[in-house]
Structures are given as C-alpha cells and as structure tokens.
N, C-alpha and C positions, 0 to 999 in steps of 0.2 A: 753243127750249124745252129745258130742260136735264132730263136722264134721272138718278133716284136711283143713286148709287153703291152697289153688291153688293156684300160683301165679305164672302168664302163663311167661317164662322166653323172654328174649331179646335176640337175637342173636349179637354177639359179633364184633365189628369191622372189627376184623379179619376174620368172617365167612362171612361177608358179601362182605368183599374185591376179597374171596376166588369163592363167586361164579359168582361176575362180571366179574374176569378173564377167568372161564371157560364158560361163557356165549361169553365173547368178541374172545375167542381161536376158540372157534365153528362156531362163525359167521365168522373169518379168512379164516378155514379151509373148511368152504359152500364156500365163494366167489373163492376161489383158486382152488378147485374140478372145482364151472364152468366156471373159468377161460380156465380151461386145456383144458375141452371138449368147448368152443367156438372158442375159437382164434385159433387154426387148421382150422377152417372149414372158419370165415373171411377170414382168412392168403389164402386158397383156393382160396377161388370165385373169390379174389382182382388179383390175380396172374391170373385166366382165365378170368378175364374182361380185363384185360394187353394184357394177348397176343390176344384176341378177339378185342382190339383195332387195335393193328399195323397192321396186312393187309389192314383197314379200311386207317390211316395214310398214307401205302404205294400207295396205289390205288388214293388218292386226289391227294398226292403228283404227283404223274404220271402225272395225270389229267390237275394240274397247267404247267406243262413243257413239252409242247407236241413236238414231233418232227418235225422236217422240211420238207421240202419237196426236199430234195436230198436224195440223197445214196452213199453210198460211191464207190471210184472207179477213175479212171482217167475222161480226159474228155477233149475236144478240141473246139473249138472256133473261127468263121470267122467273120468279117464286115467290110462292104463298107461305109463306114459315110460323110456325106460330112460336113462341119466345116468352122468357120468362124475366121482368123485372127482380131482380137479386137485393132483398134489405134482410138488415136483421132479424126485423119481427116477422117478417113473411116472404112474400113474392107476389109481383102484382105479372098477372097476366094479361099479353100483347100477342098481336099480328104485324108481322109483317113483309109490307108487298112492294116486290123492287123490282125493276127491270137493270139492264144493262146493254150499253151499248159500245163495241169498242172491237178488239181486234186481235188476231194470231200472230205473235210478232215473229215466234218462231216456232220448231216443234214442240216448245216446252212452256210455253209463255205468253199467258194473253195479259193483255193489258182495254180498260176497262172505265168509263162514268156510269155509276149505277144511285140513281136516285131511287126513293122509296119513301114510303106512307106507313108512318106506327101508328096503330091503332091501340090503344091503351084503353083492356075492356071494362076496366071495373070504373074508369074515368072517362068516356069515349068523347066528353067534349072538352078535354083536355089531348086529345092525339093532335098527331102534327107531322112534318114530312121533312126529308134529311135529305144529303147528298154526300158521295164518298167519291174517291179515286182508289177502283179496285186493281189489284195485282194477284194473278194466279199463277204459281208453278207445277209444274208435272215432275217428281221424283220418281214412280216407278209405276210401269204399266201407264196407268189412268188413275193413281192414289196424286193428289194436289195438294198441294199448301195455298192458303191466301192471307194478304191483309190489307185494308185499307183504311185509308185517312180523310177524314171530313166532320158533318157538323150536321145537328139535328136542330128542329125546332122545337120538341116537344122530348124530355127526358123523366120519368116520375120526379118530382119532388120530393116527398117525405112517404112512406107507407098509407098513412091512414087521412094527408089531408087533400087528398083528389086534387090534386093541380103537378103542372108540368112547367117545365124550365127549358128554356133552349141550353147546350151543351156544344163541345168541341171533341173531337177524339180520332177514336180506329178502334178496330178489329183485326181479329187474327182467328183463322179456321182451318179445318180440312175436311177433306173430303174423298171420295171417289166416285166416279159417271161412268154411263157405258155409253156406245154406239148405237141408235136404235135401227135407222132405217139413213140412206139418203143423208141430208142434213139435218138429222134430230137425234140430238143427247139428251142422255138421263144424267141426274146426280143426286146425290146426298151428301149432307156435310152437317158439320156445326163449328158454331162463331161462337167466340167470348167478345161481347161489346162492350166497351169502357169508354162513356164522355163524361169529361168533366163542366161540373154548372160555374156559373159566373163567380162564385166565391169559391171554387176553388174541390167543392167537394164532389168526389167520382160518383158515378152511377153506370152500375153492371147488368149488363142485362146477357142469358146463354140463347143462344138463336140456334133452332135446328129444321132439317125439314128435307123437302125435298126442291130440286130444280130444273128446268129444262133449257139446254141453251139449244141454237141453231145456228150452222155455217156448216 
C-alpha cells in the first residue's frame, strides 16, 4: 500500500512581503501609541523646569545689579572749600563757597545747579561768583564721581598782576560721604577746575574740602 507523497509547500513571495508589512505597520503603530502617551508628559516637565527656572534667573539677576545708596527725592548742598589757583611761578590762594540745589534721579545719580562765590585771597577785590551744572555718580558703596559745566566771573589773571577774568569751563572730582543722622551727609572730595579766559588761555584751579548735603 503505497502512502501519498507530502511535500511541505513554500510560501510565496508575495506571502511573505504580505506579512513584513504587517509586522512593520505594527511596529509603526506601537511606536506612535508611545509616542502620544510620552511627549505630553516631556513636553510638561520641560515647560515646569522653565518656569521653575526664571524666578531663579530673576533673583541672580537682582543680585548682580544692586542698588545704591540714595533714594530718590530732592536734595540740597553746602561747602566751604578752600582751593588753590595753579600758575607756573606759584599758586594764588582762594575760597570757595557753593551751594547746591537739585535732586536724586536714581539710586546712583543726583543731578544738580550749584552756584558759588570765589574768593581770591591775595586779590579779594578781584573775587567774583560762578555757576555750574553739577552731575554726581555713586560707583561703589558711597565712593562718587562728578563733573560739571559752567562759567565764572572772576578766574586769576596772571600770578603777580592782582586782577581776574571771567572764564567758561568744568570740573571733574571724587569723592566719598557717609550717612550722619536722619537727612544729613557728610563728604569729602576734590575737583580739578579748568576755565578758560576770553583769549583763549586755561586757568586751573585744585579744590578740596569738605561737604554737607541734605535729603
């Protein structure tokens, strides 16, 4: 008795192409499910790490730019300075007494009209009185810069011929003040003055001393 011959068949090209792409569609359609359910939940955290940064950002930032030590507000300004006329052959000796009145624009920054009376001693009916547009800055602690632009009535002339010139110019100084009480500072400082006279020629005068301002 003879037994049918089996002959285990091949699957066909086409069967085989058939279920690489439903194996590959599968594996698409896994990735893409957890696509959907993760990137929500990244897309999260990333966005609360964000804003959990920036108070952090705002609070250095602060930190780096600290404020000054003014306030804002007006503010007023006396000093008695005495001051030295700068020539070649000598130096002629002055006073001078200024006020100021003007204001804290910010923590670092007043801004200022300070007229004043030079008293030139070795010539005293040759003095005369001036007016400036003063600017102060605060660089560190209570240590200042300033300079101002204006114009005097009364500048020495020559060393030895006792007479004065009106002049044009500025200044540039520093300084440091403390705190006393309430609304009253102290300072110290010194100015290099440079105005020049109608022909053309400078006169330098160093100014130092002391100052009180209040606000």
């Amino acid at each position: 008795m003879s037994l049918p011959l089996q002959i285990p068949s091949t699957p066909s090209p086409l069967s085989k192409a058939s279920a690489g792409l439903a194996l590959g569609t599968s594996r698409i359609g896994l990735t893409l499910a957890l696509l959907a359910g993760v990137a929500p939940g990244e897309a999260a955290a990333s966005q609360a790490m964000i804003a959990g940064d920036a108070p952090i950002a705002d609070e250095e930032q602060r930190q780096r730019v600290k404020p000054g030590p003014l306030s804002k507000g007006p503010y007023g300004e006396v000093a008695w300075r005495p001051a030295l006329g700068l020539f070649g052959g000598g130096v002629v000796p002055e006073m001078r007494l200024s006020t100021s009145l003007g204001a804290r624009l910010s923590t670092r920054f007043k801004l200022a009209v300070r007229p004043h009376v030079d008293i030139l001693l070795d010539r005293p009916k040759a003095s005369g009185v001036g007016i400036d547009m003063l600017a102060t800055v605060y660089t560190w602690r209570r240590l200042f810069v300033r300079a101002g632009l204006g114009v005097v009535s009364a500048a020495p002339y020559m060393y030895q011929d006792m007479t004065s010139r009106p002049g044009y110019g500025g200044f540039v100084g520093l300084g440091y003040d403390w705190h006393l009480k309430k609304k009253v500072n102290m300072g110290v400082g010194a100015d290099l003055d440079v105005r020049w006279l109608k022909d053309g020629t400078p006169r330098m005068t160093l100014i130092s001393g002391v100052h009180f301002w209040f606000g």
